[in-house]
C-alpha atoms as a printed R data frame, in Angstrom:
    type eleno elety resid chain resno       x        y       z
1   ATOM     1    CA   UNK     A     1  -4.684  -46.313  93.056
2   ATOM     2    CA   UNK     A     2  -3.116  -49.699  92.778
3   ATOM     3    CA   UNK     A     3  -4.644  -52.770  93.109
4   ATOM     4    CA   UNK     A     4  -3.023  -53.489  96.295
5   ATOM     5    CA   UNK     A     5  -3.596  -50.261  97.813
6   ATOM     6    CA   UNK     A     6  -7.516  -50.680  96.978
7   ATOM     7    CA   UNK     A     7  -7.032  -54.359  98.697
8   ATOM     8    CA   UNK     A     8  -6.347  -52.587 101.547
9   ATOM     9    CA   UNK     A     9  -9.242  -50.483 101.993
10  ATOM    10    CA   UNK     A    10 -11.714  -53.718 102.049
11  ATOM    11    CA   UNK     A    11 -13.994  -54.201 104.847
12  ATOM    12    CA   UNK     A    12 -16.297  -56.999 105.133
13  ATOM    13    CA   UNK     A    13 -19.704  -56.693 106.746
14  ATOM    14    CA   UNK     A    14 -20.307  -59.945 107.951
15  ATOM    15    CA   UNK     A    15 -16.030  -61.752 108.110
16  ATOM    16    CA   UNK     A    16 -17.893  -64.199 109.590
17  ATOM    17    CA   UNK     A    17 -18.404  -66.277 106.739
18  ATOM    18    CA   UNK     A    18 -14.891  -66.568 105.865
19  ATOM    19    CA   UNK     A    19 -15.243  -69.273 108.444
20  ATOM    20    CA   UNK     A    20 -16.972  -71.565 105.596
21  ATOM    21    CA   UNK     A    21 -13.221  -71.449 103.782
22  ATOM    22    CA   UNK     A    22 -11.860  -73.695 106.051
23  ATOM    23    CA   UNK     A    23 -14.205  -76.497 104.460
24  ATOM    24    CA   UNK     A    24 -12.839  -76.192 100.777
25  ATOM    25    CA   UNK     A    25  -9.692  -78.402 102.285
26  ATOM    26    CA   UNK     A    26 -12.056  -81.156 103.921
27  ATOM    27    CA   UNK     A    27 -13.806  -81.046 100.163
28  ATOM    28    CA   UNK     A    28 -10.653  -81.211  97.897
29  ATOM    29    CA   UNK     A    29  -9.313  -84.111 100.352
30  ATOM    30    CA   UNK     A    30 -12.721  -86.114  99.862
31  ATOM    31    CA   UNK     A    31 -12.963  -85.624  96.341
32  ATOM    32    CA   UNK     A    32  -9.623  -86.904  95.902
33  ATOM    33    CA   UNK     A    33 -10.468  -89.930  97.983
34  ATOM    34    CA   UNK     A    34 -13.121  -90.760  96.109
35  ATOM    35    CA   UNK     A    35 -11.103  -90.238  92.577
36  ATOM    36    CA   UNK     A    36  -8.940  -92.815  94.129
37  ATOM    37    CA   UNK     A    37 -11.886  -95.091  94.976
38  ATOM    38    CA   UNK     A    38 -13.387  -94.926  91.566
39  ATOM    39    CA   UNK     A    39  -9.546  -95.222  89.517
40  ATOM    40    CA   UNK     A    40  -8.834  -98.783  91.830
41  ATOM    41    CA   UNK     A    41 -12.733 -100.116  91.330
42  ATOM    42    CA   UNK     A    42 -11.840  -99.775  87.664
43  ATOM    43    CA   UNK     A    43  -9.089 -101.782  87.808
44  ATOM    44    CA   UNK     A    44  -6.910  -98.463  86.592
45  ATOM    45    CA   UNK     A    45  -5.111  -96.952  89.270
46  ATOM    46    CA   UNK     A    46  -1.646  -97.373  87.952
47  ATOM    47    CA   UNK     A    47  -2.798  -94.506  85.507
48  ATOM    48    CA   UNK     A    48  -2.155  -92.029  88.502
49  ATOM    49    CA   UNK     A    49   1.115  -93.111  88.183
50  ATOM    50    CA   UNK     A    50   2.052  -93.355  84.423
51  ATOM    51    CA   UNK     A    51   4.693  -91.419  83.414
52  ATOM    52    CA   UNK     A    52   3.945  -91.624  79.409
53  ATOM    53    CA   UNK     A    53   1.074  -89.741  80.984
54  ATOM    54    CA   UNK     A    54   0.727  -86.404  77.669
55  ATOM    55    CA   UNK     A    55   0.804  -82.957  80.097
56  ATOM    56    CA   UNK     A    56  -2.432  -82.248  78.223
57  ATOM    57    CA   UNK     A    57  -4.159  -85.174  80.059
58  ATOM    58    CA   UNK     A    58  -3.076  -83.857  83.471
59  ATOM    59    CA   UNK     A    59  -3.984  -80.803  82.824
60  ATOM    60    CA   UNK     A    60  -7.865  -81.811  81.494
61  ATOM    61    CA   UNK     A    61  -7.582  -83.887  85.028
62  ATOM    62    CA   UNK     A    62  -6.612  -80.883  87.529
63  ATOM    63    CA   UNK     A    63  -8.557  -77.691  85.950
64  ATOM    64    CA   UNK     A    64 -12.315  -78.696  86.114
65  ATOM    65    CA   UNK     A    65 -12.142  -79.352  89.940
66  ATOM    66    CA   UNK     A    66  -9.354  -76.224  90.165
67  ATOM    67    CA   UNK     A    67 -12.198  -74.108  88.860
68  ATOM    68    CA   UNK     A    68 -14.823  -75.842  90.762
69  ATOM    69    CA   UNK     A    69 -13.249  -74.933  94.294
70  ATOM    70    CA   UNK     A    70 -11.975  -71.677  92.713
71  ATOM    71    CA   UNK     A    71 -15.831  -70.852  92.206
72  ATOM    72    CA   UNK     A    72 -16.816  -72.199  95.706
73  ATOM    73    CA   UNK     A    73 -14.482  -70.120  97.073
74  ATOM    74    CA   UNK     A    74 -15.964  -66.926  95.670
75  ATOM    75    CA   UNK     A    75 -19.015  -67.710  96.522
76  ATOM    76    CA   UNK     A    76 -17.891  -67.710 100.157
77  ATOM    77    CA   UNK     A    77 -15.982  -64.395  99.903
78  ATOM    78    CA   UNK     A    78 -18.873  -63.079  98.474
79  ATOM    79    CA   UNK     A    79 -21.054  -64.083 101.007
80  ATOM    80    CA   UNK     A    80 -19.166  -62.138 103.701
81  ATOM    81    CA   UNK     A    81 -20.150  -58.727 101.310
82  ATOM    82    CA   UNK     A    82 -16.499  -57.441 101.121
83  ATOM    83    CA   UNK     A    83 -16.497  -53.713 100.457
84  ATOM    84    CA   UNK     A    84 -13.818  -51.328  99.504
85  ATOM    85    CA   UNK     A    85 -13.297  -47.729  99.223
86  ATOM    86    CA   UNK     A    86 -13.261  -46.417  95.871
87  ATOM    87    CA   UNK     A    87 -11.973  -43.274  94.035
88  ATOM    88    CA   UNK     A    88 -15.083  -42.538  91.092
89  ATOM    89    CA   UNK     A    89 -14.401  -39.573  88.720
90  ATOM    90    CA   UNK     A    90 -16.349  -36.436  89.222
91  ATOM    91    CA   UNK     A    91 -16.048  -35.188  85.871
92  ATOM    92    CA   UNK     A    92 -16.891  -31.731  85.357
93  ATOM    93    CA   UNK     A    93 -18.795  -31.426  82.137
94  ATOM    94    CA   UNK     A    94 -18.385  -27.896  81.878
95  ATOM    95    CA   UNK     A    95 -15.285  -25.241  82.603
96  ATOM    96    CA   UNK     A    96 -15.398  -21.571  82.595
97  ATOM    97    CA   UNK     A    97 -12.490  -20.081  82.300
98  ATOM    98    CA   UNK     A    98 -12.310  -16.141  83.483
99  ATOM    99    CA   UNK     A    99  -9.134  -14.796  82.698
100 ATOM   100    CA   UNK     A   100  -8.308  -10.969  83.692
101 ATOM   101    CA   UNK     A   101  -7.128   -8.802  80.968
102 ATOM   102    CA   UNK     A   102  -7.384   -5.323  82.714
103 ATOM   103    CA   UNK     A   103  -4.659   -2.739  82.826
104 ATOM   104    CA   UNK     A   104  -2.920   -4.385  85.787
105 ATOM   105    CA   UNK     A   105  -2.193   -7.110  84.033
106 ATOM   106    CA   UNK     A   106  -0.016   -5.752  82.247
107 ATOM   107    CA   UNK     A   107   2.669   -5.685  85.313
108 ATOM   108    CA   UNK     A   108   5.933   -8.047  84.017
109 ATOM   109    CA   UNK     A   109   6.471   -9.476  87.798
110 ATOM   110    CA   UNK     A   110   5.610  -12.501  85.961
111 ATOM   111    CA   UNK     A   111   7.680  -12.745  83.365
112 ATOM   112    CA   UNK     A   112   6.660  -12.053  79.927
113 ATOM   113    CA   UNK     A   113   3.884  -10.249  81.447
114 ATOM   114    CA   UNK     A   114   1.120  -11.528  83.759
115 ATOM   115    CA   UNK     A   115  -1.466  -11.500  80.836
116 ATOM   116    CA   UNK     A   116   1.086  -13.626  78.602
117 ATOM   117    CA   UNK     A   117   1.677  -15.952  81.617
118 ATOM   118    CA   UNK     A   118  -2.029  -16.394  82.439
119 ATOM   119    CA   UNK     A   119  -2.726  -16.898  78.430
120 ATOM   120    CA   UNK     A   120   0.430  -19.730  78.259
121 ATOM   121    CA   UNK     A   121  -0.971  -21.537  81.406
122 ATOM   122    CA   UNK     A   122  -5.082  -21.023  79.635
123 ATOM   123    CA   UNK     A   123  -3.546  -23.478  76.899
124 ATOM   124    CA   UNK     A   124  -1.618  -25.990  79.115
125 ATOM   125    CA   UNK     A   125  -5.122  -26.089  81.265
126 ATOM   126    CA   UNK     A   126  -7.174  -26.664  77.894
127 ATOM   127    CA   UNK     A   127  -4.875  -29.143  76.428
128 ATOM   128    CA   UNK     A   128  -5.011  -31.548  79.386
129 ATOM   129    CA   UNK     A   129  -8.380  -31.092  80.144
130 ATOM   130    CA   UNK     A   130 -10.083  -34.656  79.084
131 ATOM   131    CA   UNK     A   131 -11.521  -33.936  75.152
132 ATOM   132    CA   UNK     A   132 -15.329  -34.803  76.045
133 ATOM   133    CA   UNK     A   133 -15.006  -31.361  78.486
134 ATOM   134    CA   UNK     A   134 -16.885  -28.453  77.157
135 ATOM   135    CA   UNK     A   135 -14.403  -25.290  77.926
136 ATOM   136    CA   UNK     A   136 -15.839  -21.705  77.846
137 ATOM   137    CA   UNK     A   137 -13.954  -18.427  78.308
138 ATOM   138    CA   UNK     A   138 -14.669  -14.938  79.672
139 ATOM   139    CA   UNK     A   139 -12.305  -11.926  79.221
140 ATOM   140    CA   UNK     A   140 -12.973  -10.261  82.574
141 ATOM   141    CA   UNK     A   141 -11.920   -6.495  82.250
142 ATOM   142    CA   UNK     A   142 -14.064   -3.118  83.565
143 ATOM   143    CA   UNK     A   143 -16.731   -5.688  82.086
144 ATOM   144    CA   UNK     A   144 -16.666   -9.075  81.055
145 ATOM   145    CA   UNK     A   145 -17.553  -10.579  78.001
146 ATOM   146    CA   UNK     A   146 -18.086  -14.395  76.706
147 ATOM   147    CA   UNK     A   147 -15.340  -14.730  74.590
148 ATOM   148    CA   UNK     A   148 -15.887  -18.452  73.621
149 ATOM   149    CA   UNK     A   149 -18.984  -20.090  74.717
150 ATOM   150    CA   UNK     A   150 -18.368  -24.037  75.922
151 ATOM   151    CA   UNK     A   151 -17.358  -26.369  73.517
152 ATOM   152    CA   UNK     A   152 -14.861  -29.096  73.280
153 ATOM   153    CA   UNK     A   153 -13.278  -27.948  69.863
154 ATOM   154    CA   UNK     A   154 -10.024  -26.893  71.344
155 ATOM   155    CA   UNK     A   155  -8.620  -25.455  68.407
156 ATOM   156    CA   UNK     A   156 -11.442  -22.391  68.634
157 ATOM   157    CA   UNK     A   157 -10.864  -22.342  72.262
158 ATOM   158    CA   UNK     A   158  -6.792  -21.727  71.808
159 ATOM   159    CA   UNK     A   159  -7.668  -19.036  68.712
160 ATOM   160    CA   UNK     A   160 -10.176  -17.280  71.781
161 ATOM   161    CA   UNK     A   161  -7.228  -17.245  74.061
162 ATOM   162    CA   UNK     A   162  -5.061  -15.426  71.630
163 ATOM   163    CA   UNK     A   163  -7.018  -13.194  71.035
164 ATOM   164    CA   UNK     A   164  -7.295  -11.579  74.416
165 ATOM   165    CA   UNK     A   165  -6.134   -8.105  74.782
166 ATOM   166    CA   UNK     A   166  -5.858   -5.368  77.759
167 ATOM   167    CA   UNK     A   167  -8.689   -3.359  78.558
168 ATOM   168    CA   UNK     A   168  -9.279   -0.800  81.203
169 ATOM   169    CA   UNK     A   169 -10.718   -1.578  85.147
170 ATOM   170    CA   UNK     A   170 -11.228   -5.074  86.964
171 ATOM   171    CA   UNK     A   171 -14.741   -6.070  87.331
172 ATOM   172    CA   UNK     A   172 -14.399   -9.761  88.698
173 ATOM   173    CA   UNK     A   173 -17.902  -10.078  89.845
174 ATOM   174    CA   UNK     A   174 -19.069   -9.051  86.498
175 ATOM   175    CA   UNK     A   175 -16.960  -12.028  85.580
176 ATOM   176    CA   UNK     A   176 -18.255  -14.282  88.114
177 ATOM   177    CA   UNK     A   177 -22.192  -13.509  87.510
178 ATOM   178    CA   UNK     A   178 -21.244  -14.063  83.347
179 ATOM   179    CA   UNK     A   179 -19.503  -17.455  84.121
180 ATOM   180    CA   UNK     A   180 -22.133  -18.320  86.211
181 ATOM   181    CA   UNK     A   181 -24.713  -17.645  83.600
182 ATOM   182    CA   UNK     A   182 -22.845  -19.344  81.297
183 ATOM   183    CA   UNK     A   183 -22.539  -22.137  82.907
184 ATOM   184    CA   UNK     A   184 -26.126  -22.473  83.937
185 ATOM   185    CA   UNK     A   185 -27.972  -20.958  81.336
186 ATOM   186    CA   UNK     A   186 -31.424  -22.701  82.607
187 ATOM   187    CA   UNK     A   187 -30.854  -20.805  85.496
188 ATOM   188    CA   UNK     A   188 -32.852  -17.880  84.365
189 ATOM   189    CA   UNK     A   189 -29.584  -15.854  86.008
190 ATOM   190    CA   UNK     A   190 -30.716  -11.900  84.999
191 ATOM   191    CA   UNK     A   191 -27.309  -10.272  84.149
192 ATOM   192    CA   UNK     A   192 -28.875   -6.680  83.551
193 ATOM   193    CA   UNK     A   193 -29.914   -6.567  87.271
194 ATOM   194    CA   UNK     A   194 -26.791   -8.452  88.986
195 ATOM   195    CA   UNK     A   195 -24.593   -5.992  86.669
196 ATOM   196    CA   UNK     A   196 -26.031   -2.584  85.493
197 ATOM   197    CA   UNK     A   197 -28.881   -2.883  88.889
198 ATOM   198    CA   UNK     A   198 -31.673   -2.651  86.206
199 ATOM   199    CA   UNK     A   199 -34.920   -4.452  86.867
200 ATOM   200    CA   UNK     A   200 -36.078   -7.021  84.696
201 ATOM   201    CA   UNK     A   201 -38.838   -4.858  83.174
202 ATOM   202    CA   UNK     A   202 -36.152   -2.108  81.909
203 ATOM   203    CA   UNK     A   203 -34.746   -4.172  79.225
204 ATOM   204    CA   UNK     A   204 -36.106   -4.053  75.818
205 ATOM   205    CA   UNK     A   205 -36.573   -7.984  75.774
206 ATOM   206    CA   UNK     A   206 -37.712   -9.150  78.563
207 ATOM   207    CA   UNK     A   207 -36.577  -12.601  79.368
208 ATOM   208    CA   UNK     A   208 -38.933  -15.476  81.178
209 ATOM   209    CA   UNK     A   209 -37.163  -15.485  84.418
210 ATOM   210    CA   UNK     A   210 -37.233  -18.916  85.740
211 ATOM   211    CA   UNK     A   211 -39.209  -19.744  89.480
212 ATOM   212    CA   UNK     A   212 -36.169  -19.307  92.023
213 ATOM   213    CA   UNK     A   213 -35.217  -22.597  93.636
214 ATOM   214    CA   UNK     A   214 -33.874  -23.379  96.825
215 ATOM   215    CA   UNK     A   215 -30.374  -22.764  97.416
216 ATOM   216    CA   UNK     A   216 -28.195  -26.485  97.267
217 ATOM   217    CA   UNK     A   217 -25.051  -27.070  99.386
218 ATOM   218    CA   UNK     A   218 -22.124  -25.465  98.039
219 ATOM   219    CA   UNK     A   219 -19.528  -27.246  95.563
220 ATOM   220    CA   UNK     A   220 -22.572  -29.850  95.175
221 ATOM   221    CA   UNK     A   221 -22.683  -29.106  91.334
222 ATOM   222    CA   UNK     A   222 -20.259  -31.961  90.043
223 ATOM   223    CA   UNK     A   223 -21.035  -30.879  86.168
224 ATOM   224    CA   UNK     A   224 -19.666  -27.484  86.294
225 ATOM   225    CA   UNK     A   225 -17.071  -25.573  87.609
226 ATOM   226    CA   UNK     A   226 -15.097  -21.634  87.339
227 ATOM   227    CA   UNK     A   227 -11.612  -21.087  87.174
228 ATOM   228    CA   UNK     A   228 -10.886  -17.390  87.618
229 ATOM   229    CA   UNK     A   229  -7.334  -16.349  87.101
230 ATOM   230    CA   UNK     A   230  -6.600  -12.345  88.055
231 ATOM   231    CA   UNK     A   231  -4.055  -10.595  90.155
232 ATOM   232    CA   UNK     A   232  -7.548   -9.529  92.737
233 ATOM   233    CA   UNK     A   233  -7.872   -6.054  92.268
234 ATOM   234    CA   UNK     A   234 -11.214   -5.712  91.745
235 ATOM   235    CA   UNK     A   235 -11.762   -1.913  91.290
236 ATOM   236    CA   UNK     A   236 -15.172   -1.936  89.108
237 ATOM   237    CA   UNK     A   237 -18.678   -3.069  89.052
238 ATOM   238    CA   UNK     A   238 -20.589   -5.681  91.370
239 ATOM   239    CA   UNK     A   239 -18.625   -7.061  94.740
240 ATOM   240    CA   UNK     A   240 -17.207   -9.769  93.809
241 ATOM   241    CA   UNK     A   241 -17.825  -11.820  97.016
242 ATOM   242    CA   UNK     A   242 -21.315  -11.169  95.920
243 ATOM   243    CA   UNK     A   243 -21.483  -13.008  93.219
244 ATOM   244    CA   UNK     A   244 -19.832  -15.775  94.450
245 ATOM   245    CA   UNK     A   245 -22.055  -16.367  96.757
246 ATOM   246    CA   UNK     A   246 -24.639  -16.592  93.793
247 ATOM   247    CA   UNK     A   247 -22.397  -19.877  92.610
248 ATOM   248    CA   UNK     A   248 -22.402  -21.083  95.966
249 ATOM   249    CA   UNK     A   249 -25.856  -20.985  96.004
250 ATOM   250    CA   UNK     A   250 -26.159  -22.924  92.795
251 ATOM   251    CA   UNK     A   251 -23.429  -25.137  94.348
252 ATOM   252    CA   UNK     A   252 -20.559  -24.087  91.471
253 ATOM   253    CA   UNK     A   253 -16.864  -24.031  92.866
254 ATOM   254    CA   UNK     A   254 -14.770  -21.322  91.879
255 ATOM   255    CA   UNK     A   255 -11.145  -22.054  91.660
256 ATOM   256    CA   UNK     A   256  -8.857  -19.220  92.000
257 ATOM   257    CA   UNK     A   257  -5.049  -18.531  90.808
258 ATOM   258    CA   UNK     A   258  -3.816  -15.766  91.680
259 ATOM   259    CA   UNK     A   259  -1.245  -14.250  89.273
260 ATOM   260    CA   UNK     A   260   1.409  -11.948  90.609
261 ATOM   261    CA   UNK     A   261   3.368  -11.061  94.030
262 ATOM   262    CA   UNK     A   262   2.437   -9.302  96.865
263 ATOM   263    CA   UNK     A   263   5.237   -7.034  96.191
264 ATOM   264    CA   UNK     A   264   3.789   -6.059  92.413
265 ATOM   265    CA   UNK     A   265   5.101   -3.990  89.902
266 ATOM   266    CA   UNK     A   266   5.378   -0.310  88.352
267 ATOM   267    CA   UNK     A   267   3.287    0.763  85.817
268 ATOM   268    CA   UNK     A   268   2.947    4.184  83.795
269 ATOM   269    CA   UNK     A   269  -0.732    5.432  83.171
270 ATOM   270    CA   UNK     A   270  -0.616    8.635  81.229
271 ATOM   271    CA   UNK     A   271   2.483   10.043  83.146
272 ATOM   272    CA   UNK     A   272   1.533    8.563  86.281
273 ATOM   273    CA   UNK     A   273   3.154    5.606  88.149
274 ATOM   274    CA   UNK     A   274   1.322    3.094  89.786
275 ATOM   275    CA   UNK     A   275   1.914   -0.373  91.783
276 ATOM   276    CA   UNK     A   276   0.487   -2.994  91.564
277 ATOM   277    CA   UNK     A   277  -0.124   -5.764  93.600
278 ATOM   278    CA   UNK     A   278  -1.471   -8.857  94.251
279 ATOM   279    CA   UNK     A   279  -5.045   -9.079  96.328
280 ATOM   280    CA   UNK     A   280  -4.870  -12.376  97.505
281 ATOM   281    CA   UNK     A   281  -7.476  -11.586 100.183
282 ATOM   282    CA   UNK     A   282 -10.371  -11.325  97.731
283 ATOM   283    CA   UNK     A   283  -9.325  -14.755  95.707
284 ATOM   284    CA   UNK     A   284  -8.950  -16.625  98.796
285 ATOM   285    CA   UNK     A   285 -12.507  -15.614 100.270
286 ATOM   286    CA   UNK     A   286 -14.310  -16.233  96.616
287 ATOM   287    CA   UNK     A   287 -12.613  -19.552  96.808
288 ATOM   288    CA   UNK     A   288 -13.305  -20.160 100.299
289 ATOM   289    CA   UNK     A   289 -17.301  -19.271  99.713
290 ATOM   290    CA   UNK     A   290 -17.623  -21.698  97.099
291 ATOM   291    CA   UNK     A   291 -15.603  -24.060  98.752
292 ATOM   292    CA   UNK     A   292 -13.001  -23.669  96.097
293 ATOM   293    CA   UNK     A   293  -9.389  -23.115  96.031
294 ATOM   294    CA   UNK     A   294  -6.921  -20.591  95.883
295 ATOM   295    CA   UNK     A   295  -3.481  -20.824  94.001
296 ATOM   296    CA   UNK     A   296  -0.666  -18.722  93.842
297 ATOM   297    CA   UNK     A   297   1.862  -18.101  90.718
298 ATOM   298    CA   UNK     A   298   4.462  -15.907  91.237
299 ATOM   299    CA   UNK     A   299   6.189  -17.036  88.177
300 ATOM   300    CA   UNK     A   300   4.877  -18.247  84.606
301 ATOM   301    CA   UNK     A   301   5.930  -22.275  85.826
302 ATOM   302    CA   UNK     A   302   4.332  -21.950  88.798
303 ATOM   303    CA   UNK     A   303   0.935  -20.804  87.149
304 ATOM   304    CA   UNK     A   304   1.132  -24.173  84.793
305 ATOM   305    CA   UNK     A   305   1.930  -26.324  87.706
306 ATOM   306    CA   UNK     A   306  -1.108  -25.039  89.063
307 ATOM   307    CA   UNK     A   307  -3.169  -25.795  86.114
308 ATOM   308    CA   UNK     A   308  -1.974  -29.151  85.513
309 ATOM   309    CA   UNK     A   309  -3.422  -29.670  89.805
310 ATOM   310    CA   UNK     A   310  -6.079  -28.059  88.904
311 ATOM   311    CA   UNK     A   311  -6.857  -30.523  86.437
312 ATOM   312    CA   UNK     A   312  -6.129  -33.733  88.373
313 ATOM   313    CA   UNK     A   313  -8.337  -31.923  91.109
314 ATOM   314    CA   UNK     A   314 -11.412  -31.609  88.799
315 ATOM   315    CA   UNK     A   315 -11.267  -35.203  87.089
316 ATOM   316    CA   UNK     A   316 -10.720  -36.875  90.784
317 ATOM   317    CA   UNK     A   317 -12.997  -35.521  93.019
318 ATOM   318    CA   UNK     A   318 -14.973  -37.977  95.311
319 ATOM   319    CA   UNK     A   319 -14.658  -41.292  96.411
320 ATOM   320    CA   UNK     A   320 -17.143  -43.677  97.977
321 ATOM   321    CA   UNK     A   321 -17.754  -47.364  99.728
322 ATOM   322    CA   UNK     A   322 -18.555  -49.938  96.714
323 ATOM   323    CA   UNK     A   323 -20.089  -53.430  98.178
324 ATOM   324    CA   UNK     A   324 -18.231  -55.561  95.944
325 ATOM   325    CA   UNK     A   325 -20.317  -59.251  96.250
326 ATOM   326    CA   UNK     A   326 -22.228  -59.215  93.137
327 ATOM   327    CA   UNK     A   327 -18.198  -58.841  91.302
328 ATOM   328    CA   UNK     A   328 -17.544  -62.192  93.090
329 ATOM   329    CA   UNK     A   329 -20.913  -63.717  93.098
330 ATOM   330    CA   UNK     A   330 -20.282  -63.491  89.204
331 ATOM   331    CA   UNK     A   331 -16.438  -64.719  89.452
332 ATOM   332    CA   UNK     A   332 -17.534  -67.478  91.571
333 ATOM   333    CA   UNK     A   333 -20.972  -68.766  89.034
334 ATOM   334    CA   UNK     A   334 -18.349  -68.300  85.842
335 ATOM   335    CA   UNK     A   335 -15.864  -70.808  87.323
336 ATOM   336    CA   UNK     A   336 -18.443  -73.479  88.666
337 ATOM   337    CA   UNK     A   337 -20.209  -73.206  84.806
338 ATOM   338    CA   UNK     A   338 -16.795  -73.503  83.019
339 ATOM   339    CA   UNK     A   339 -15.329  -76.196  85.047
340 ATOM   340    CA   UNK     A   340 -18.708  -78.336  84.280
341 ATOM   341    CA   UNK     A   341 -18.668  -77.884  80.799
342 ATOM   342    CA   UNK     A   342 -14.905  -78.735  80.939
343 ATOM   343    CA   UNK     A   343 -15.779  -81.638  82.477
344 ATOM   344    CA   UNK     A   344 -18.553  -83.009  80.275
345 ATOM   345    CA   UNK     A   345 -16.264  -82.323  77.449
346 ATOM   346    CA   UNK     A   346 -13.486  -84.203  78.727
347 ATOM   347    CA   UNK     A   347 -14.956  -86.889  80.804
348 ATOM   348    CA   UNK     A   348 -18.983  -87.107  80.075
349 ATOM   349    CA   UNK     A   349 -19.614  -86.220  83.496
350 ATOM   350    CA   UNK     A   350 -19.761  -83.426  85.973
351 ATOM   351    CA   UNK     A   351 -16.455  -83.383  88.461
């Protein structure tokens, strides 16, 4: 936002006070009176006038009481507490990326393939991310895996994209609950129940579950953050509108892109021929839950168009009312001190 546009968002809590500017003229007129006053008691007032007079001088003459009202008149401004609405980053320390890599995904309505597409657009999303982002990914399949955990080494994160392959079934809320644990790994988030339905006391290595807190608001976490790119089929495992109602509850947004068209495409399974399509249904509601988003690609541009928005959406996030006095309070003190020192420099006096 420019500087002008932000000028335009100012309010002032108390405009009154602006009232006070309209005695900086009365000032600068009596100061120059009595400069006047004090050049003809000396006997020197044809110095005013001299035009041997070095720029330098005039300049040493006009910029201590320039300051000096410049100063005054901050003070005033600040006095009337402008504020002005602000756009803050909302940084979101860490990304999950959940990419699907099941059968279906093999359909070439996007063109190489949907997988290829999704795996070009992965890069172009962790190339622009901002380098102090920590970027994990999950291959999401008929169960879902951490293929990179976070870091901000984008080299090993573009190897872990490469490496994805197909793999039978669609379990997206197995790729939810593992991006979500993850993500929060103080959570105390107990995969082996949320996936396989096994209590805690079943696995061989029990884990210290932490105390369950209070649900927060959802999309209130501004430090972390899902993006789950599938074509929606979801034919294995938990619901995934399940488990995003688990990252609502921690307040996580899940961002969405579906890959694909509604249409779909053919594909051959062991002599058999089957469509597929596009379930936009099920991305929308797991965005809407968390109060993501939902994208659509139909094509391999569109799918990087949507990750380049997608990251402008996830560095810009909020904005808020800053009271900006204390910036002008600070202006104002800065010219009043530098205009007296200028002034006992120059002319052993203040103004």
């Amino acid at each position: 936002m420019s500087f002008f546009q932000q000028l335009g968002q100012t309010t002032l809590l108390w405009p009154q006070a602006l009232w006070l500017l309209g005695v900086l003229p009365a000032l600068a007129a009596i100061y120059l009176w009595l400069g006047w006053r004090r050049k003809r008691a000396q006997g020197r007032l044809a110095e005013l006038w001299q035009a041997d007079s070095a720029a330098r001088s005039a300049l040493r003459r006009a910029l201590p009481p320039l300051l000096f009202f410049l100063g005054l008149a901050a003070l005033i401004a600040a006095i009337a507490r402008p504020q002005t609405r602000m756009t803050l980053p909302a940084m979101h320390k860490s990304v999950i990326l959940a990419i699907d890599t099941s059968g279906s995904m093999r359909a070439t309505d996007v063109e190489p393939n949907r997988l290829a597409a999704a795996q070009n657009a992965a890069r172009v999303f962790v190339q622009h991310l901002p380098p102090h982002t920590r970027i994990g990914i999950v291959a999401v399949a008929g169960s879902a895996s951490v293929v990179q955990s976070p870091t901000d080494k984008r080299d090993e994160l573009l190897q872990a994209i490469e490496r994805l392959k197909v793999q039978r079934g669609t379990a997206l809320g197995s790729g939810i609950y593992v991006a979500l644990a993850t993500l929060l790994p103080e959570a105390g988030i107990n995969l082996e129940n949320l996936l396989y339905g096994r209590p805690e006391y079943w696995t061989r290595w029990p884990s210290v579950e932490a105390p369950e807190k209070p649900p927060i608001a959802p999309g209130s976490n501004r430090s972390a953050a899902i993006v789950l790119i599938s074509d929606g089929e979801s034919n294995f495992g938990p619901h995934p509108l399940e488990a995003a109602k688990l990252a609502a509850k921690h307040g996580v947004r899940v961002y969405t892109v579906g890959i694909g068209n509604a249409e779909g495409a053919a594909l051959g399974f062991g002599g058999w021929s089957v469509r597929v399509r596009l379930d936009e249904d099920t991305l929308r509601q797991i965005a809407r839950v968390t109060e993501g988003e939902y994208y659509r690609a139909a094509s391999a541009q569109e799918l990087k168009k949507i990750h380049q928005q997608l990251n402008a959406r996830m560095v810009i996030e909020r904005s808020r009312t800053v009271e900006t006095s204390a910036i002008l309070a600070g202006a104002g003190a800065f010219f009043l001190v530098v205009s007296a020192l200028c002034s006992l420099a120059w002319f052993n006096r203040v103004l």
